[in-house]
Biotite code that builds the C-alpha atoms (Angstrom):
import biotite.structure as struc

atoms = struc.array([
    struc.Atom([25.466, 56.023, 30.233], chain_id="A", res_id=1, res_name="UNK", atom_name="CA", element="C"),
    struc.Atom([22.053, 54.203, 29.565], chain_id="A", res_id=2, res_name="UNK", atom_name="CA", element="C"),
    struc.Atom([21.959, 50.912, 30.383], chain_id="A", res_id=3, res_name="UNK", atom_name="CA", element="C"),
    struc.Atom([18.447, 48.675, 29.155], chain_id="A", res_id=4, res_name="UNK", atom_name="CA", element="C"),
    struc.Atom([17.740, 44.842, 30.387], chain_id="A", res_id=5, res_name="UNK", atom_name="CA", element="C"),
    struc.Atom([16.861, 42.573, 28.189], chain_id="A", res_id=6, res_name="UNK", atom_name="CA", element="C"),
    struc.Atom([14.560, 39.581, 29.074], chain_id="A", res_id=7, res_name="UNK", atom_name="CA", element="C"),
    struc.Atom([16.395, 36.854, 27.283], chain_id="A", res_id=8, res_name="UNK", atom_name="CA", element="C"),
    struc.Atom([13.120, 35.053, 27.621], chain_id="A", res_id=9, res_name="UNK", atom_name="CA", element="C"),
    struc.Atom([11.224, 37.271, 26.194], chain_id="A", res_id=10, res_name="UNK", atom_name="CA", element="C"),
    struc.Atom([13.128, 37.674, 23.348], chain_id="A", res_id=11, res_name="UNK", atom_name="CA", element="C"),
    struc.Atom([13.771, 33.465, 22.956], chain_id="A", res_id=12, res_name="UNK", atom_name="CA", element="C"),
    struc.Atom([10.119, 33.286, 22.872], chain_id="A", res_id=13, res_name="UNK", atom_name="CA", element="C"),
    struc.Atom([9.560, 36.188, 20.185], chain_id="A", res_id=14, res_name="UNK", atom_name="CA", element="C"),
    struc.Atom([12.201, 34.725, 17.924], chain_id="A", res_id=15, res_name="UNK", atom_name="CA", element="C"),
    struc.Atom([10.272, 31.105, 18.466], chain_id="A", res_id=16, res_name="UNK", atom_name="CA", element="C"),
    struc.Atom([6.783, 32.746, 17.814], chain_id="A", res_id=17, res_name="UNK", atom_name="CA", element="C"),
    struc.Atom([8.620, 33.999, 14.534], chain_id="A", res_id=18, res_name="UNK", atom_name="CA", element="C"),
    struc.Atom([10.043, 30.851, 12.807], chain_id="A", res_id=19, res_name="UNK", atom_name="CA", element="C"),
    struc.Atom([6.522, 28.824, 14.311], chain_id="A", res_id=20, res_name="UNK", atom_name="CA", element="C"),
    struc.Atom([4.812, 31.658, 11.965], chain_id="A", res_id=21, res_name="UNK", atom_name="CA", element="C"),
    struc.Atom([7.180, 31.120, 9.030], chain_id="A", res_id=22, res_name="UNK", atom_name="CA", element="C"),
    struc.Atom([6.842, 27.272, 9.212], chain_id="A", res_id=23, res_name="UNK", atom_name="CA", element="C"),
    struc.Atom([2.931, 27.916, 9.335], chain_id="A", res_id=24, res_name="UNK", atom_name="CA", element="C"),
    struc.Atom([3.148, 30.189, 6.427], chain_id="A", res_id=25, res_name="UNK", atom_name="CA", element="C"),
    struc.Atom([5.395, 27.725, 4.548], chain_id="A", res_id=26, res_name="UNK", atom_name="CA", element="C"),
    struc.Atom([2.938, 24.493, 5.250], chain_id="A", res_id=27, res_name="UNK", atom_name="CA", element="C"),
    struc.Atom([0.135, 26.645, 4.323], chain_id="A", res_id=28, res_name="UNK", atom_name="CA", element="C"),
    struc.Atom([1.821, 27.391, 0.861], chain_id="A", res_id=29, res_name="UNK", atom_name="CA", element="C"),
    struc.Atom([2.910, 23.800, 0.210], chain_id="A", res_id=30, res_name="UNK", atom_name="CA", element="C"),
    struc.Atom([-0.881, 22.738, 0.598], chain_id="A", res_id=31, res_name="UNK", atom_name="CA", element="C"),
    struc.Atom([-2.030, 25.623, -1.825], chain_id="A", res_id=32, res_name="UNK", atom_name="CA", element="C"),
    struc.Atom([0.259, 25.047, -4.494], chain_id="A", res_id=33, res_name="UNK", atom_name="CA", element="C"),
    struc.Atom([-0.947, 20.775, -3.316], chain_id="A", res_id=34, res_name="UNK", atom_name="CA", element="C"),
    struc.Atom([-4.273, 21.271, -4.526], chain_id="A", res_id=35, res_name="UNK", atom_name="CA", element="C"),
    struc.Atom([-3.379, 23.795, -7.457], chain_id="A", res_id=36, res_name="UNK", atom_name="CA", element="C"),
    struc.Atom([-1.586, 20.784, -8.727], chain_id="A", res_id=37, res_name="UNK", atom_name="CA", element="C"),
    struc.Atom([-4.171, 18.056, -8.391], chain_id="A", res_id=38, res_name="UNK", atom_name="CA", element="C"),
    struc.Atom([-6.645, 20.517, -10.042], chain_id="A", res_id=39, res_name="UNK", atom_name="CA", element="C"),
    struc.Atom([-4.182, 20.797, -12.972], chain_id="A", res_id=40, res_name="UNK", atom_name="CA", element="C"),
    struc.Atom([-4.210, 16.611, -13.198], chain_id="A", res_id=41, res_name="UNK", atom_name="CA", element="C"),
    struc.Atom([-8.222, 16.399, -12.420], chain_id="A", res_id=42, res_name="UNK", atom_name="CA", element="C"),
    struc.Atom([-8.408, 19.157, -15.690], chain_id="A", res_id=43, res_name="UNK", atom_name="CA", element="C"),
    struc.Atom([-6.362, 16.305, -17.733], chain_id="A", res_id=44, res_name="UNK", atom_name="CA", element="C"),
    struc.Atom([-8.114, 13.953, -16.575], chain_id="A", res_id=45, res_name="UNK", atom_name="CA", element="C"),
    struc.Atom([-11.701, 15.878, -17.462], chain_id="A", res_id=46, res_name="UNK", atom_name="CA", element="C"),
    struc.Atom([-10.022, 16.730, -21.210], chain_id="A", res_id=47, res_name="UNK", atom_name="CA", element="C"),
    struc.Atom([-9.214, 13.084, -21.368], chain_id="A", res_id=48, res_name="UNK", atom_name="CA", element="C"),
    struc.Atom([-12.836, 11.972, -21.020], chain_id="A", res_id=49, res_name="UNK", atom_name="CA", element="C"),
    struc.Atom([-13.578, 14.349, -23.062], chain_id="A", res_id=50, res_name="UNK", atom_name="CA", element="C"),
    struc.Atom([-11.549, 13.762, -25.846], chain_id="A", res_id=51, res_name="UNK", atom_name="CA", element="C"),
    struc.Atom([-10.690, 17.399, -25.857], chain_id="A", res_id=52, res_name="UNK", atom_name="CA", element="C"),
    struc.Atom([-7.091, 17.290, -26.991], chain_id="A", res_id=53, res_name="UNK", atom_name="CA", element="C"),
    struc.Atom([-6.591, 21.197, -27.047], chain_id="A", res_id=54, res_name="UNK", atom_name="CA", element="C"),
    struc.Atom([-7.358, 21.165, -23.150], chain_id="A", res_id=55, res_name="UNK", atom_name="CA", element="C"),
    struc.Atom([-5.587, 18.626, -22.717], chain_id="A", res_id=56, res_name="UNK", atom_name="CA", element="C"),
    struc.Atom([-2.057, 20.141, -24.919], chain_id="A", res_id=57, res_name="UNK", atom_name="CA", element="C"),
    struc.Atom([-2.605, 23.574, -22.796], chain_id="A", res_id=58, res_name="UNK", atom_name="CA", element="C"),
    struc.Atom([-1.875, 21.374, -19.537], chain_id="A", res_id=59, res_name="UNK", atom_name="CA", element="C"),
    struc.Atom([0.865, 19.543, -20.984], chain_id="A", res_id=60, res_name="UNK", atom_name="CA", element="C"),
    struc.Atom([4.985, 20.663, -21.600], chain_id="A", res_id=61, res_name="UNK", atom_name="CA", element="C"),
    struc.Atom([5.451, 19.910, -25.375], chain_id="A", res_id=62, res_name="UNK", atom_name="CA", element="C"),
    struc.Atom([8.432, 17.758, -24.137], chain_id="A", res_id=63, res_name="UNK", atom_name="CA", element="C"),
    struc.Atom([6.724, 15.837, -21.444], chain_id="A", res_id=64, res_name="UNK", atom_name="CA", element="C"),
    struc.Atom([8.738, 13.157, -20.459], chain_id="A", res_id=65, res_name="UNK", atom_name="CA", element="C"),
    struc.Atom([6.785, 9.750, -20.002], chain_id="A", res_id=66, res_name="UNK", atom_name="CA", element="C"),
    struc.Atom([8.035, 6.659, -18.204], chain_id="A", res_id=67, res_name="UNK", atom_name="CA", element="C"),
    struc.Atom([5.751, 3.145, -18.634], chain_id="A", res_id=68, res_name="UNK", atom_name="CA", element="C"),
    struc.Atom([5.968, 0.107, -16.377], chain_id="A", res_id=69, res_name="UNK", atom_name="CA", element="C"),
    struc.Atom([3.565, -2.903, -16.937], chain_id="A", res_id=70, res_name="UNK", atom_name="CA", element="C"),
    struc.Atom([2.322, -5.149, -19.975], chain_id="A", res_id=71, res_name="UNK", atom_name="CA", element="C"),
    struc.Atom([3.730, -3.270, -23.657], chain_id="A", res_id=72, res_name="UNK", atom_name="CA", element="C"),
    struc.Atom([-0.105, -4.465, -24.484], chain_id="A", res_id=73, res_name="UNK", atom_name="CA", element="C"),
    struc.Atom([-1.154, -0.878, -22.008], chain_id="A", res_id=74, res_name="UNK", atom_name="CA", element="C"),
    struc.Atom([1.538, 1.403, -23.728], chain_id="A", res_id=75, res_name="UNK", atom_name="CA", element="C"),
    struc.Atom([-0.736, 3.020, -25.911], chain_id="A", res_id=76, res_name="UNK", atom_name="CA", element="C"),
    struc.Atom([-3.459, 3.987, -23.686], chain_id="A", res_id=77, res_name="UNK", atom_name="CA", element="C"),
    struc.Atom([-2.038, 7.343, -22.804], chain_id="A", res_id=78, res_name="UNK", atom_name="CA", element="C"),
    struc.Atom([0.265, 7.499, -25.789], chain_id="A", res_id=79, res_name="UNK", atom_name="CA", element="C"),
    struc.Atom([-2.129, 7.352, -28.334], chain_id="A", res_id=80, res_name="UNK", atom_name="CA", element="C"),
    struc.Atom([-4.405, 10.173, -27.023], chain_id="A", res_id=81, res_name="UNK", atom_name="CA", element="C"),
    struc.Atom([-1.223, 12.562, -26.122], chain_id="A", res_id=82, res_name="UNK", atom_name="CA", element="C"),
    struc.Atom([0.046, 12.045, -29.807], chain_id="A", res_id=83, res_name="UNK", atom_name="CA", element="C"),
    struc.Atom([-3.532, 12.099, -31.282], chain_id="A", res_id=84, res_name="UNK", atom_name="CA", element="C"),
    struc.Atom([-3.479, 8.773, -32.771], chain_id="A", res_id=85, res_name="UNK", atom_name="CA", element="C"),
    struc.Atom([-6.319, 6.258, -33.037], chain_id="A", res_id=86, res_name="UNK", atom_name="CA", element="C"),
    struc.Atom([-6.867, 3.693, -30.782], chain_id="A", res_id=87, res_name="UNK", atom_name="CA", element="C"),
    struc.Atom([-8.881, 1.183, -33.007], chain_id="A", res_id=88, res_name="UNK", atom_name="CA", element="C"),
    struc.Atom([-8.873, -2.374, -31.557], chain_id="A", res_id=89, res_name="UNK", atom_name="CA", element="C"),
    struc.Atom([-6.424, -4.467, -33.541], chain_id="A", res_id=90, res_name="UNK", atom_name="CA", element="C"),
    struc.Atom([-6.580, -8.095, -32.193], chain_id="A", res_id=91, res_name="UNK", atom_name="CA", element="C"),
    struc.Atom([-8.976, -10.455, -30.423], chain_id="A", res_id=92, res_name="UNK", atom_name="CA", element="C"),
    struc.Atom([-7.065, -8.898, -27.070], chain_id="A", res_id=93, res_name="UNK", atom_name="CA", element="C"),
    struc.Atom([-7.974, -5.625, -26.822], chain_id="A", res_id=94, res_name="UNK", atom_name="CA", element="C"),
    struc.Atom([-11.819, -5.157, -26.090], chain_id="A", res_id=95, res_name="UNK", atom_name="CA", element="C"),
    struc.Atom([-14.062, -3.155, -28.394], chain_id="A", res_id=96, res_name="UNK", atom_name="CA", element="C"),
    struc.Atom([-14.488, -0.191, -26.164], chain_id="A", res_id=97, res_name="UNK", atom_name="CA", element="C"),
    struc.Atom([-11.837, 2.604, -25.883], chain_id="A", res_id=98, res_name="UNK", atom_name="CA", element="C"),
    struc.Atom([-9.843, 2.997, -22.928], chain_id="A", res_id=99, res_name="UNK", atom_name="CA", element="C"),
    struc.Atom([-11.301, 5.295, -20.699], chain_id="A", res_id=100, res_name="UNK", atom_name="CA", element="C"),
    struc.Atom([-9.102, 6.362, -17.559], chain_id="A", res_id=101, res_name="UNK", atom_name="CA", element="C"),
    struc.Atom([-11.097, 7.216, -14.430], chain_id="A", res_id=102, res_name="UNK", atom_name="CA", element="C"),
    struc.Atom([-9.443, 8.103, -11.221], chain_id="A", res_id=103, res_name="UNK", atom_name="CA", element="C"),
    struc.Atom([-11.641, 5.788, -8.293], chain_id="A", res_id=104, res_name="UNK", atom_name="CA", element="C"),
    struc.Atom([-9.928, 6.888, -5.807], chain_id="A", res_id=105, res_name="UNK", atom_name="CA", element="C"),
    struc.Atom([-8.562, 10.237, -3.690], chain_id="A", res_id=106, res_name="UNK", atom_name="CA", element="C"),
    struc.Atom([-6.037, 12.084, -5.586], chain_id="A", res_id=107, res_name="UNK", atom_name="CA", element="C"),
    struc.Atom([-3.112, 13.002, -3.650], chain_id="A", res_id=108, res_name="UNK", atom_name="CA", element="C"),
    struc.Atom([-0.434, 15.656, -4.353], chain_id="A", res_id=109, res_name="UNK", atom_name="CA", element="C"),
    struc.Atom([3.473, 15.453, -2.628], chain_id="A", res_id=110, res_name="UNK", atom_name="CA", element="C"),
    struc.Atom([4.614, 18.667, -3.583], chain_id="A", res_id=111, res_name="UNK", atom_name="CA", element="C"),
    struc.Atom([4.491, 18.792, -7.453], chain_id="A", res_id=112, res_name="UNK", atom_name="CA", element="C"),
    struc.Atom([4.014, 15.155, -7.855], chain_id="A", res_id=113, res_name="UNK", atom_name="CA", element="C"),
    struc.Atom([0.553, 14.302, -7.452], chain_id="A", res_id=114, res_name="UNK", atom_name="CA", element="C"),
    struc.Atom([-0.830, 10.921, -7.302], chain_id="A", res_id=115, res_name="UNK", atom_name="CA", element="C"),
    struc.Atom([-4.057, 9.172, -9.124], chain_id="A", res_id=116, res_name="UNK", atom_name="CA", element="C"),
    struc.Atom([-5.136, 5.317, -9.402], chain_id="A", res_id=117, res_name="UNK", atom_name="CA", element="C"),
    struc.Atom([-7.935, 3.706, -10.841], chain_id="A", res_id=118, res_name="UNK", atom_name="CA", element="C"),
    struc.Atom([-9.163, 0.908, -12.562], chain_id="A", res_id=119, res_name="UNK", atom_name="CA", element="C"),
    struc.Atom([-10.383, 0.033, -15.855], chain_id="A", res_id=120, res_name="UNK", atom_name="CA", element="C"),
    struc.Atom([-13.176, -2.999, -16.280], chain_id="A", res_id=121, res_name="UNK", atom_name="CA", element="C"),
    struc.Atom([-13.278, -3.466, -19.820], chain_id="A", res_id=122, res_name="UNK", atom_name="CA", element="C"),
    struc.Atom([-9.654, -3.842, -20.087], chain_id="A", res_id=123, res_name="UNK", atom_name="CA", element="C"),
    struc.Atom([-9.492, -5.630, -16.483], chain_id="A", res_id=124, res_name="UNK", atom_name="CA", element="C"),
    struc.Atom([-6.603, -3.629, -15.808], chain_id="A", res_id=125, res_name="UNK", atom_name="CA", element="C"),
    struc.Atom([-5.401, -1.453, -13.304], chain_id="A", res_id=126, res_name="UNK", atom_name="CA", element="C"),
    struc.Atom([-3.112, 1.731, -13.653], chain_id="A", res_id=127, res_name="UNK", atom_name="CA", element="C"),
    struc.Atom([-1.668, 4.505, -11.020], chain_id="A", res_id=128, res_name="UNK", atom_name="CA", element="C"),
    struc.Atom([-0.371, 8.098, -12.977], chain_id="A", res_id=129, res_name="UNK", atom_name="CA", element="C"),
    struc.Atom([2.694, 9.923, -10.874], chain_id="A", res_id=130, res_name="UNK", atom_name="CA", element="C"),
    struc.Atom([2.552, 13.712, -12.744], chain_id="A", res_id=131, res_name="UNK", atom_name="CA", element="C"),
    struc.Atom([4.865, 16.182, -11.578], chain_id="A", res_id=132, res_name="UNK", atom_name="CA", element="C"),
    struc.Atom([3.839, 19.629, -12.259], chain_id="A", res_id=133, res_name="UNK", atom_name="CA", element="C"),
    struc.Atom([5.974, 22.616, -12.607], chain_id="A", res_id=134, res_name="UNK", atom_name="CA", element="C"),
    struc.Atom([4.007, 26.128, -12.128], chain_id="A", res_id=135, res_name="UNK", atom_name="CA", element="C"),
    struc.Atom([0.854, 24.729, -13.736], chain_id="A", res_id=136, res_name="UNK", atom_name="CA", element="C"),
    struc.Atom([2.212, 22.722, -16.284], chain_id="A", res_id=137, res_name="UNK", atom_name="CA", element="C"),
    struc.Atom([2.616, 18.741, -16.405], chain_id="A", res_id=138, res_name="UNK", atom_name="CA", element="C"),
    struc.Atom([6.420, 18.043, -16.978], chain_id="A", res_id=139, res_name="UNK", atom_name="CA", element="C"),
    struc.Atom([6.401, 14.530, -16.497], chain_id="A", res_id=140, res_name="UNK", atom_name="CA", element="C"),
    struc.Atom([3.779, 11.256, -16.201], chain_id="A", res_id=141, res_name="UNK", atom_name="CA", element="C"),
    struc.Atom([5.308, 8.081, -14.736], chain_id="A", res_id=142, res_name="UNK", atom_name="CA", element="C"),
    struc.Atom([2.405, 5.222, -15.922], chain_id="A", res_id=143, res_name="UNK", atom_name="CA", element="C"),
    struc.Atom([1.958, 2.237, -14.107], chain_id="A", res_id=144, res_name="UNK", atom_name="CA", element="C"),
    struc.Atom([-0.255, -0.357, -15.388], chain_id="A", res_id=145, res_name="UNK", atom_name="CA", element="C"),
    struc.Atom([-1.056, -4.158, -13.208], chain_id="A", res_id=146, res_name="UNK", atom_name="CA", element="C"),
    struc.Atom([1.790, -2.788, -10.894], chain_id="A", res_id=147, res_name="UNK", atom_name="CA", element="C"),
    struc.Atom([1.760, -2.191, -6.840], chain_id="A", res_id=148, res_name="UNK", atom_name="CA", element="C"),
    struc.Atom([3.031, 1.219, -6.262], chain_id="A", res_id=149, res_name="UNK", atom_name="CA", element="C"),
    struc.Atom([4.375, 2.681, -2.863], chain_id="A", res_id=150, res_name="UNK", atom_name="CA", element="C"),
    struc.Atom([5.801, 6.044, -2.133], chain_id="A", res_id=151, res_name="UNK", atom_name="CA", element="C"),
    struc.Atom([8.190, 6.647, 0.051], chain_id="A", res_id=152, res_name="UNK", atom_name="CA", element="C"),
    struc.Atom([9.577, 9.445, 1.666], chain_id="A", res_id=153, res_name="UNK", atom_name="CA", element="C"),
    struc.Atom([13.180, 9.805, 2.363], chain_id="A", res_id=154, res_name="UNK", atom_name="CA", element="C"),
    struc.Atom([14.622, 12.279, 4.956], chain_id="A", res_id=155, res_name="UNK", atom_name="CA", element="C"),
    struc.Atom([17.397, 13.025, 7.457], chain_id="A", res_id=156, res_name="UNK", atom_name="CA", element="C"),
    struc.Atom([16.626, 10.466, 10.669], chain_id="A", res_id=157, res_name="UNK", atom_name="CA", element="C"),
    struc.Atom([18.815, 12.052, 13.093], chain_id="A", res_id=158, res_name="UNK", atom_name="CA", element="C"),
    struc.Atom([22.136, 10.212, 13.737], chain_id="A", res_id=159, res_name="UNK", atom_name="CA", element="C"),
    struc.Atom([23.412, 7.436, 15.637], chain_id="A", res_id=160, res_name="UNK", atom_name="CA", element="C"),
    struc.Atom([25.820, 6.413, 17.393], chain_id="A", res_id=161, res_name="UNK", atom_name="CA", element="C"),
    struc.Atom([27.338, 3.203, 17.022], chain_id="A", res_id=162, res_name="UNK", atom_name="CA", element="C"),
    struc.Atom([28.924, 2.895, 20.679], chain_id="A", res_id=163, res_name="UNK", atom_name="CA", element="C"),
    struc.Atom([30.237, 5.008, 23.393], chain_id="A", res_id=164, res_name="UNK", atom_name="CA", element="C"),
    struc.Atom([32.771, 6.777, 22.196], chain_id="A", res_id=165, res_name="UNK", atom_name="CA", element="C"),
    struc.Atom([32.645, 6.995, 18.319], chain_id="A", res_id=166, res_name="UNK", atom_name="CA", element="C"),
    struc.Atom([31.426, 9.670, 16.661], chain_id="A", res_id=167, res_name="UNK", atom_name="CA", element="C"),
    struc.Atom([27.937, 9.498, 15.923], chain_id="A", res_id=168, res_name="UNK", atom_name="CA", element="C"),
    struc.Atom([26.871, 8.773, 12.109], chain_id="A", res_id=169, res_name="UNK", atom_name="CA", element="C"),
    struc.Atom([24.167, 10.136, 10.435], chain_id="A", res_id=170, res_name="UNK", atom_name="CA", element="C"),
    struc.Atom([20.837, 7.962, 9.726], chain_id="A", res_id=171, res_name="UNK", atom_name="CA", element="C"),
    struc.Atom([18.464, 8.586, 6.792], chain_id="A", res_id=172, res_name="UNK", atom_name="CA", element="C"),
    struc.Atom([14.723, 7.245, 7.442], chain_id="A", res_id=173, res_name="UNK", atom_name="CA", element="C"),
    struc.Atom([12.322, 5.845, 4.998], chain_id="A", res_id=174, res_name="UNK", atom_name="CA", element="C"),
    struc.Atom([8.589, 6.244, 5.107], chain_id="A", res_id=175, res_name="UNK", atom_name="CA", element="C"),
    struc.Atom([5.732, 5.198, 3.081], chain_id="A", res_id=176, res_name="UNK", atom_name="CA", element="C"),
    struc.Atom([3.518, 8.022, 2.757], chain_id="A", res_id=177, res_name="UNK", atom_name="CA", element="C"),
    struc.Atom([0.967, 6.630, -0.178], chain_id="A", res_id=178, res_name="UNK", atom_name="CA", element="C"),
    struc.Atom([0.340, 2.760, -1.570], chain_id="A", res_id=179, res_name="UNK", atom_name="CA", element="C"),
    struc.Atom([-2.110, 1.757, -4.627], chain_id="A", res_id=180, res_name="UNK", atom_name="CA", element="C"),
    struc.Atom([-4.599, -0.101, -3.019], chain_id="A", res_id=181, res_name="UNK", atom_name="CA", element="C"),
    struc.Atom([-5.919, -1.229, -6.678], chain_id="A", res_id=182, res_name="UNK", atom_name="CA", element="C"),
    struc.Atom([-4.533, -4.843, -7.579], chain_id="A", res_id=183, res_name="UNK", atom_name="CA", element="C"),
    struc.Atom([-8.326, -6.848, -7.991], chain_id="A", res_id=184, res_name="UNK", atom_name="CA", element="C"),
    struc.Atom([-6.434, -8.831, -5.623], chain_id="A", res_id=185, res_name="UNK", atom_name="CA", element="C"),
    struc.Atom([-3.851, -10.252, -8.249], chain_id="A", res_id=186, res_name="UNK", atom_name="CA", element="C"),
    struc.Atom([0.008, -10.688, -7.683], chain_id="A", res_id=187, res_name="UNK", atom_name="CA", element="C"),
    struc.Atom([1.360, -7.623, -9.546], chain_id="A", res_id=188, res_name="UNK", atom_name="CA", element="C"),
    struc.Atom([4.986, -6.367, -9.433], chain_id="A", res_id=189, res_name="UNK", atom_name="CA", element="C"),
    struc.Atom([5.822, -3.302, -7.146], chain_id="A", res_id=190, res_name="UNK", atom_name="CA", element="C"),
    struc.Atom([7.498, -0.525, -7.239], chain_id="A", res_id=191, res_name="UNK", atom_name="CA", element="C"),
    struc.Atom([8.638, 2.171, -4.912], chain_id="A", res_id=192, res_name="UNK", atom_name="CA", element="C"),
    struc.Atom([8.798, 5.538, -5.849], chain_id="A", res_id=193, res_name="UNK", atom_name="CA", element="C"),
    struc.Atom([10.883, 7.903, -3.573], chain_id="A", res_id=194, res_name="UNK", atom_name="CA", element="C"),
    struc.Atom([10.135, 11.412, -2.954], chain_id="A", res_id=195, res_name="UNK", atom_name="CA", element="C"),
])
């Protein structure tokens, strides 16, 4: 009969090294497909200063769903370029210039929803975009305009127990991973986004 030891330490520690190496090789895909998807926005964003509505429609779903929160004045920004319609100023409100959307600040990416403020002078006005793209494609745009937006991140906190003797409860934890910082100091609503 053959008999072999086995170092139960030795194989804890290989089994460890293993899921340390898949957790690596996850993280390292999650940034990847991170920065594929701010590239994708940073291309709208290009075709948008461009005016280049073919570039912009090949980065786009053809049912894109859009959600708006701010002034209805600010609805048509976005709207009017996506559907091709003319933005002509139409009252003593609305400047003579077109509105021009330029990112001033880091774009971030949570998985597929990636994150872009900025602020528009002319219009005195300042807006944050929330895409969420699926495999290279924009699916969704959440616009806020003269609105304070936080994201949060909700997870699994552990549990907790309430007192000796009772079954511990499960705790979910809550934490803000990305505000606007672009207000020009006004009071604005806010909003909070969860991931």
């Amino acid at each position: 009969m053959y008999s072999k030891s086995v170092d139960v330490k030795k194989l804890w520690h290989a089994k460890s090294l293993s899921r340390l190496k898949l957790a690596t090789n996850q993280a390292s895909l999650d940034e990847i497909e991170e920065e594929h998807n701010k590239k994708v926005a940073i291309a709208l964003y290009e075709a948008l200063g461009n005016k280049d509505i073919k570039a912009a429609y090949r980065l786009l779903a053809p049912d894109l769903e859009w959600w708006f929160h701010g002034p209805p004045i600010h609805q048509k920004h976005l709207t009017s370029f996506l559907t091709n319609q003319s933005t002509s100023p139409s009252s003593s409100t609305r400047p003579s210039k077109s509105f021009i959307f330029h990112p001033i600040s880091n774009i971030v990416a949570f998985g597929s929803m990636v994150l872009v403020e900025g602020f528009n002078k002319d219009w005195n006005v300042s807006w944050v975009h929330a895409w969420t793209v699926t495999n290279g494609i924009i699916t969704q745009v959440k616009e806020y305009f003269n609105t304070s937006v936080t994201v949060t991140r909700f997870g699994d906190g552990g549990s907790i127990a309430s007192s000796p003797g009772i079954t511990s409860q499960p705790r979910a934890s809550c934490q803000s991973v990305w505000q606007s910082k672009v207000s020009d100091n006004k009071s604005v609503p806010g909003l909070v986004l969860a991931l």
